[in-house]
N, C-alpha and C positions, 0 to 999 in steps of 0.2 A: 579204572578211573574212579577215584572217589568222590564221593556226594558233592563236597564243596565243589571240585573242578569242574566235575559235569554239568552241575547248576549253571557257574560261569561261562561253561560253553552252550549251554542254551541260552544264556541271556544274549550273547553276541551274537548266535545262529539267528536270533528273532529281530534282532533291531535292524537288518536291510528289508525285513517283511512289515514292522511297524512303518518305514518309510515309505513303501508300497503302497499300506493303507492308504495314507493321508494323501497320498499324491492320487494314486489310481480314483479314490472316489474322488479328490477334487477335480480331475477333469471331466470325470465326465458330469456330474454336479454343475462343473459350469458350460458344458454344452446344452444340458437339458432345455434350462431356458430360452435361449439362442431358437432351439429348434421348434419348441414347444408355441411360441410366439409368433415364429416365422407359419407354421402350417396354420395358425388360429386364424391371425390376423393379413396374410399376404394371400397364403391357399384359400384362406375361406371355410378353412373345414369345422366339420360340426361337431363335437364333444362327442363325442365316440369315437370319430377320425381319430379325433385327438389322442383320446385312451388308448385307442388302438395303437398306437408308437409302443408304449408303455407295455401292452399286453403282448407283440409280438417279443418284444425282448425279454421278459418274462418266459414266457412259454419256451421260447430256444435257450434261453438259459437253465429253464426247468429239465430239459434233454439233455442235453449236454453237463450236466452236472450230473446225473446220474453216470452218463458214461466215464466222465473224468475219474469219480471216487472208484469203480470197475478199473479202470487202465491203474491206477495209483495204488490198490491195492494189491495188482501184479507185479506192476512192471514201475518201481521205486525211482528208477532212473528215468523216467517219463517228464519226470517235476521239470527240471532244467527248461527241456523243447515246449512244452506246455506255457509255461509263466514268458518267455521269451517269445512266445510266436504269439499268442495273448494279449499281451500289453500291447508292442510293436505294429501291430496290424489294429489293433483296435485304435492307436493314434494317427494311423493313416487315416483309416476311414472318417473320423471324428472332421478333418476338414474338408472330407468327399460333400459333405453339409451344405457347406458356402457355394455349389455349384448344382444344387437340386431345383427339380421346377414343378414336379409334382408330389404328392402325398403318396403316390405308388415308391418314387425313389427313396423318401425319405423311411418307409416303412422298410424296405428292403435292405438299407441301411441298420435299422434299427436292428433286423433280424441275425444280423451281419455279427452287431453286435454284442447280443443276447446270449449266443452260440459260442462266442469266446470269452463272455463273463464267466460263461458257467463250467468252462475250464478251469480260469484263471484260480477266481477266490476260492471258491471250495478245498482244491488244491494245497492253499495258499493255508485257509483253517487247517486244514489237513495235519501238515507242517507243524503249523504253531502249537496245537493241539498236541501230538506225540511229544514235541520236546520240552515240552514245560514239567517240570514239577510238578507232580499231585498234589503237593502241599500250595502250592502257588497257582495253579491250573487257572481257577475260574478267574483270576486274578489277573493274570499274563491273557487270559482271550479278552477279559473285559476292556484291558487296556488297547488289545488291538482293533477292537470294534468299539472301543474310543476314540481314536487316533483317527478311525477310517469316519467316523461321524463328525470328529473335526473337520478333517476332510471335506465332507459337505458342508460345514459353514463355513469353511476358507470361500468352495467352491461358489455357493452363494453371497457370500462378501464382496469377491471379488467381483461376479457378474454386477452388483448393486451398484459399483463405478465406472464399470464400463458398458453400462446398460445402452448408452447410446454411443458408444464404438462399431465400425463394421464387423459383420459377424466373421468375416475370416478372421480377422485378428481376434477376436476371441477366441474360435475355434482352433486358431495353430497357437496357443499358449495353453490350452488343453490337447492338444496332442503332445507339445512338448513335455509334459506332467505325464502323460501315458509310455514315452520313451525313459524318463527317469524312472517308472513304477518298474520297469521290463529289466531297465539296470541292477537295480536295489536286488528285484527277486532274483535273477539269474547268480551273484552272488551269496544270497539267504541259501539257496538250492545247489549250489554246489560245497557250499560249509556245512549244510546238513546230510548230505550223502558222503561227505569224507569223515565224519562222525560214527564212531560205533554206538546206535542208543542202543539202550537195552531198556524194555518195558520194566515199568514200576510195578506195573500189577498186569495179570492177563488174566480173563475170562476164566480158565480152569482154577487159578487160583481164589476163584471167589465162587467156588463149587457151593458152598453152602448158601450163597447168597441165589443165585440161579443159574446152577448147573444144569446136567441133564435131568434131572427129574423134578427141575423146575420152566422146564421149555414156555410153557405154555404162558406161564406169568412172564416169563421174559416178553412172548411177541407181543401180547398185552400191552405192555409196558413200552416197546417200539411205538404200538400202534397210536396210544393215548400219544405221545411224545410227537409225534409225524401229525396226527390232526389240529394238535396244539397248534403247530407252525402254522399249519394250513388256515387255522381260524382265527389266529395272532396275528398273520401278516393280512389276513381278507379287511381286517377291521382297522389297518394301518393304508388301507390301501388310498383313501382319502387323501392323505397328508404324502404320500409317493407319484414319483415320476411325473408325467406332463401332465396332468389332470389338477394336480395342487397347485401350481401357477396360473392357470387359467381361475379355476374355480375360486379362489381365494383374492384373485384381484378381482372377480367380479363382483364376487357377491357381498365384501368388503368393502369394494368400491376403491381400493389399494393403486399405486403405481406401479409399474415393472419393477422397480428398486425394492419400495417398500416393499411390498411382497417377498419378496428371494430374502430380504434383511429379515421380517418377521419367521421364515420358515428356518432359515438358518440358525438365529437366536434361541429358539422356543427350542430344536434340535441339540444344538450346544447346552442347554441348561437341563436336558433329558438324559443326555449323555452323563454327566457329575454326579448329575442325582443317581444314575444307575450304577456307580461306584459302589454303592452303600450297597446296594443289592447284591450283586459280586462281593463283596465282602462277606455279606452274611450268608450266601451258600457255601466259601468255602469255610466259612466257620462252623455250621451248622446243618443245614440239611437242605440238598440241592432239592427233593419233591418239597418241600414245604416253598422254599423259596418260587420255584416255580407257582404253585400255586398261588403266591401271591403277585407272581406279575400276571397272573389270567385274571385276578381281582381287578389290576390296575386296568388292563385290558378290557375289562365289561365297564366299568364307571367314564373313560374319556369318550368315548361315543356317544354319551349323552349329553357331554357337555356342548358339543357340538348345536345339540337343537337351538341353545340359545346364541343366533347370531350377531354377539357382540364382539368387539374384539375381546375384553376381558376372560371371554370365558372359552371365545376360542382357542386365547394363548394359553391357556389354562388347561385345556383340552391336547394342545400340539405338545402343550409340555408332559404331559401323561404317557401319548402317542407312544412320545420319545423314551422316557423311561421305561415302557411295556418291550419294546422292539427291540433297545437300546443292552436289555437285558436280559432278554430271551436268547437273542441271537449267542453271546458267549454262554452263557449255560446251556441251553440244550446241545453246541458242541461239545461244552466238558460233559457233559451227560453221554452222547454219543461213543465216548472215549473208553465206557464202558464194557462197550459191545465188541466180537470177535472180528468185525469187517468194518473196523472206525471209518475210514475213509468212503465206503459205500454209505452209513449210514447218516454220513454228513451231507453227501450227495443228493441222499432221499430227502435230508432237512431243507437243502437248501430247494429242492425241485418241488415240495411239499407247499416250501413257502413261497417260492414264486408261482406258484400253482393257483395259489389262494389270493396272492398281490392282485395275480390278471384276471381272475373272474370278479374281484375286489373293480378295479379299476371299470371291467365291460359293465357294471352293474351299474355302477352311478354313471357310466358317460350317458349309455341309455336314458338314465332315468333323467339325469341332466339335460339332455335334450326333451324328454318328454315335457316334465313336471318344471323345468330351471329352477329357481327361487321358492318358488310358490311357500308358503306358512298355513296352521293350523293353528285357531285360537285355540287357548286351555285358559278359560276364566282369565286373569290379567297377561297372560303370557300368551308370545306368539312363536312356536318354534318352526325349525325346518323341517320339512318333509324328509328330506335326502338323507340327513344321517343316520335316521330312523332304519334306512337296508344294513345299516351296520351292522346290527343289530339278529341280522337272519343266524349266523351258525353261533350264537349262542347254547343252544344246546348242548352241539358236542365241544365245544369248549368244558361246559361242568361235568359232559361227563371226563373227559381228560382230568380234569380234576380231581373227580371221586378216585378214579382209576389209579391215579399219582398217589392217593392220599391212603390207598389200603393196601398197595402193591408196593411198598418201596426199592428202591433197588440201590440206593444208601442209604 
C-alpha cells in the first residue's frame, strides 16, 4: 500500500471514531447535570455525595482501562465486542437515572458506568492513535479530543434548553447519542482490522534513542509522563464531572442554564486554543511542548482564587487548554513505547486516578470550609482552589524530568 493510499484509509478508518467522540461525550455531558442536580437538590446530598458520583466513575474507569489497553494489546479483535457492548449498555443504563430514589442507586449506576468508559475510549485512542500518520499524529488525536470537547458543549448547550424538561426526556436523547457512538465505532473497528497497518516506527528502531541500554531513561520517562496525567487532571478536577455544576452555580450564584452554558463555552474556546499547541508539537518538540501545558496547568488554579466571573472564565479557559492538550499528546507520546495501548490505559487510569482524589478533596473541603475567603491587603480569595495547588511539586519535577530526558 503506498504512503498516499494508506493515509487515505486512515483518514476514513478515523471518521466513524471522530463521530463517536462528539456523540459518546455529548451524552453523557448531557446526563451529568440531570443527575448531578437531581442527588443535590431532591436527595439532599452533601458535596461529597455529590463528588462521590464523579469519583466512583473515575476509579472503575481507572481499572478497567488498564484491563482494556492488556486485552487490546493481545487480543486485536477484541475492539469490535468492546466499543459495542460499551456504548450500547452504557445508553441503557443513562435512563436507569429517571427511576432512582436514592444516592446508593445512583452511585451504583455511576460505577456501572465508569467501568465501561474505561473500555470504550481508551480503546478508542488506541485505534486512532496506531493509524494516524507520524507526521499528522498529534494533529489527528487533537482533533479527535476536539470533537469529543465539542461534544461536551453540544452536551451542555443542549441541557441549557431543556434545563426544565423531564429528566427522562433528557436522559433517552442521551442514551440515543450512546446508541449512535456504539454504531459509528463498530464500523471504525471493523475497517480498522480489515486494514493491514504496518508500524511507521517501532521501538527497536529507535535503538539509539532508548533501546536496551537505555532502559532506565525510558521507565523514567513513563514515570514523569504517568504523574503528569495524574497531577494535570487532579488540578482540572474542579471544573469536571458533578462537582462543577453544583460548585459554580453556587458560589457564582448562576442558574441551572447559565452554569452548563458558562462551562461549555469557556470548554469550546480551550479546545481552539489547544489547536495551536497540537500544532506546535508536531512541529517541534512533543517534551517542550508538554512542558508547557504543565506552565498553563500551574498558572489557571490561581486564577481561581479570585471569585469573579472574569477571572473565573479566564481560569476555565486555561483548564481547557491544559486538559484539552495534554490528553492528545501524551497519547502520541505513548505511541512511542513497545505496549502502546497498555500505556494509554496507564494514562488514562493515571488520570482518572488523580480526577477522583481531585474531585474527594474539594467535596470534603466544600463541605467543611464552603465559600469562606481570605483577605490579602485589597483582595479577598477563595480558600478552595488553593488544594489545587497540593501535587505541584511532582508536576515540575515531571518537567525537569521531560526537559533532560528527551525522548524526541
Amino acid at each position: 500500500m503506498s504512503a498516499i493510499n494508506s493515509a487515505r484509509s486512515s483518514v476514513w478508518i478515523v471518521l466513524p471514531f471522530l463521530v463517536a467522540s462528539i456523540a459518546g461525550t455529548a451524552a453523557f455531558r448531557l446526563s451529568m447535570p440531570v443527575v448531578a442536580y437531581y442527588v443535590r437538590e431532591t436527595l439532599y446530598s452533601s458535596m461529597i455525595e455529590v463528588s462521590l458520583l464523579t469519583i466512583a466513575f473515575l476509579l472503575a474507569r481507572a481499572l478497567s482501562s488498564v484491563i482494556a489497553g492488556r486485552i487490546v494489546d493481545k487480543v486485536k479483535r477484541a475492539i469490535v465486542l468492546i466499543v459495542l457492548l460499551g456504548f450500547t449498555i452504557n445508553g441503557l443504563i443513562t435512563v436507569l437515572y429517571a427511576y432512582i430514589s436514592s444516592w446508593i442507586e445512583a452511585i451504583v449506576l455511576r460505577l456501572m458506568q465508569g467501568a465501561l468508559n474505561g473500555f470504550t475510549w481508551p480503546t478508542i485512542q488506541f485505534v486512532v492513535a496506531s493509524i494516524s500518520p507520524i507526521k499528522w499524529r498529534g494533529r489527528i488525536l487533537a482533533t479527535y479530543f476536539a470533537l469529543g470537547s465539542i461534544g461536551l458543549f453540544a452536551g451542555d448547550l443542549i441541557y441549557s434548553f431543556m434545563a426544565n424538561m423531564p429528566a427522562l426526556t433528557i436522559l433517552s436523547i442521551s442514551s440515543l447519542m450512546f446508541i449512535t457512538s456504539a454504531i459509528s465505532s463498530v464500523l471504525g473497528s471493523i475497517s480498522y482490522l480489515k486494514e493491514d497497518f504496518k508500524e511507521e516506527e517501532s521501538v527497536e528502531a529507535n535503538t539509539g534513542s532508548f533501546g536496551a541500554s537505555s532502559v532506565d531513561v525510558h521507565s523514567s520517562l513513563l514515570l514523569s509522563i504517568l504523574i503528569a496525567g495524574f497531577t494535570v487532571m487532579y488540578m482540572s478536577a474542579i471544573v469536571s464531572g458533578d462537582f462543577a455544576y453544583v460548585y459554580f452555580r453556587e458560589t457564582l450564584v448562576l442558574s441551572r442554564s447559565e452554569t452548563a452554558l458558562i462551562l461549555g463555552i469557556t470548554g469550546f474556546i480551550g479546545v481552539i486554543a489547544s489547536f495551536a499547541v497540537s500544532w506546535f508539537s508536531d512541529r517541534y518538540s512533543e517534551n517542550n511542548t508538554l512542558i508547557l501545558v504543565f506552565g498553563i496547568s500551574i498558572i489557571a488554579p490561581i486564577l481561581l482564587l479570585f471569585n469573579t466571573l472574569a477571572t473565573v472564565c479566564i481560569s476555565l479557559i486555561l483548564i481547557g487548554v491544559a486538559v484539552k492538550s495534554f490528553n492528545p499528546l501524551s497519547r502520541k507520546y505513548a505511541t512511542h513505547f513497545l505496549k502502546a495501548a497498555t500505556v494509554i490505559g496507564l494514562l488514562n487510569a493515571t488520570g482518572n486516578i488523580g480526577r477522583a482524589i481531585g474531585q474527594l478533596v474539594l467535596g470534603y473541603a466544600y463541605d467543611v470550609i464552603d465559600a469562606q475567603t481570605i483577605s490579602l491587603s485589597v483582595f479577598r480569595i477563595l480558600e478552595l482552589p488553593l488544594l489545587l495547588t497540593l501535587p505541584l511539586p511532582a508536576l515540575l519535577w515531571s518537567a525537569t524530568i521531560l526537559y533532560r530526558r528527551k525522548l524526541t
